[in-house]
C-alpha positions as CSV (number, residue, x, y, z in Angstrom):
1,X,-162.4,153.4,-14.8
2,X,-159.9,153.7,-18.0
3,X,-158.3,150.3,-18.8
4,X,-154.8,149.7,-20.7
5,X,-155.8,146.4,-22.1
6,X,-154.7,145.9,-25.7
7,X,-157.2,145.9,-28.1
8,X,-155.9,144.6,-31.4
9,X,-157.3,141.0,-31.3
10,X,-161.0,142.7,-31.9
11,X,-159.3,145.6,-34.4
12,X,-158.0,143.0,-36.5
13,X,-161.1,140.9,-35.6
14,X,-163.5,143.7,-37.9
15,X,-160.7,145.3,-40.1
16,X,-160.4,141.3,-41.2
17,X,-164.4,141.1,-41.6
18,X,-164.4,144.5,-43.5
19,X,-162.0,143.4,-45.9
20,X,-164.1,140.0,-46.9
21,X,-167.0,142.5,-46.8
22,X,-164.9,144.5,-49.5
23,X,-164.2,141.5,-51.6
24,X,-167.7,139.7,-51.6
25,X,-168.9,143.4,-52.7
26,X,-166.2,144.3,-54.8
27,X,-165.5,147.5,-53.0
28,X,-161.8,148.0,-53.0
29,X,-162.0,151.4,-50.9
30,X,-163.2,148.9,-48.2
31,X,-160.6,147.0,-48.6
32,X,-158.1,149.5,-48.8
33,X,-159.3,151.1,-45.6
34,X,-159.1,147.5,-44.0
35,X,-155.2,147.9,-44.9
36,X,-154.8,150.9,-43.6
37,X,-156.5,150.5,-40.6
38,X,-154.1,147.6,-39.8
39,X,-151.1,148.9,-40.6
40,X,-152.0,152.4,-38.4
41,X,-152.1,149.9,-35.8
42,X,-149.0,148.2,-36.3
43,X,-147.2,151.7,-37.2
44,X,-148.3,152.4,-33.4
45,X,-147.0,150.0,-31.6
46,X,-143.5,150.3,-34.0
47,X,-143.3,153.6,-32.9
48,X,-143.5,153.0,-29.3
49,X,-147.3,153.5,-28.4
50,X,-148.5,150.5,-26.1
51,X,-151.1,149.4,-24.2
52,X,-149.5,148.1,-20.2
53,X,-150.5,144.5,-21.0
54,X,-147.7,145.0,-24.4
55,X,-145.0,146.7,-22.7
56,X,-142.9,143.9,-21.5
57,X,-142.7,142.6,-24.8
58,X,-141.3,145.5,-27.0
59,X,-137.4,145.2,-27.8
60,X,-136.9,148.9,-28.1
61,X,-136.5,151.5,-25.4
62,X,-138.6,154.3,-25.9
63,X,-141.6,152.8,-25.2
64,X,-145.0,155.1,-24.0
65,X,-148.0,153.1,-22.1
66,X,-151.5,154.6,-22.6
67,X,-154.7,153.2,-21.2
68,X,-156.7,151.9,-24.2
69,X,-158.7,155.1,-25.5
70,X,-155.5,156.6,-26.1
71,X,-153.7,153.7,-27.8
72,X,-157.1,153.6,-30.1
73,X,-156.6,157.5,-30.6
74,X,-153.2,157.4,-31.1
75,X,-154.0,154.7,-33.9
76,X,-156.3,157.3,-35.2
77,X,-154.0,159.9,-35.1
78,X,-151.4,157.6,-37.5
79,X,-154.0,156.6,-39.6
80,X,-154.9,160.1,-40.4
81,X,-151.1,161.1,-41.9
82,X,-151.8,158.4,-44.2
83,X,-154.8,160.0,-45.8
């Protein structure tokens, strides 16, 4: 059964552990892709893509609900125009 639970807590929960990974190691690709990662996600939600459990608290009007595969896809998706 497909949920639309929003998932960022545990995104942010290993792009966070990446990045110290990145800096104990020295590997600022790592790091880099820690950043990125994160702000795909944010991009996502700016741009309207939400998970049901965000909806009600977005201030614009155009706002798309996807069960949580596609939110992580659609994160996907804007991370790849950045590369």
């Amino acid at each position: 059964q497909k949920t639309s639970t929003n998932p960022m807590a545990t995104l942010f929960a290993w792009t966070g552990a990446l990045r110290k990974r990145g800096e104990l190691d020295g590997l600022t690709d790592l790091m880099d892709f820690a950043d990125a990662i994160e702000k795909a996600s944010l991009d996502t939600i700016e741009s309207g893509i939400v998970t049901g459990d965000l909806k009600n608290l977005m201030e614009i009007d155009n706002v798309r609900v996807v069960d949580t595969d596609d939110f992580l896809k659609a994160i996907v998706e804007q991370y790849q125009r950045t590369l």
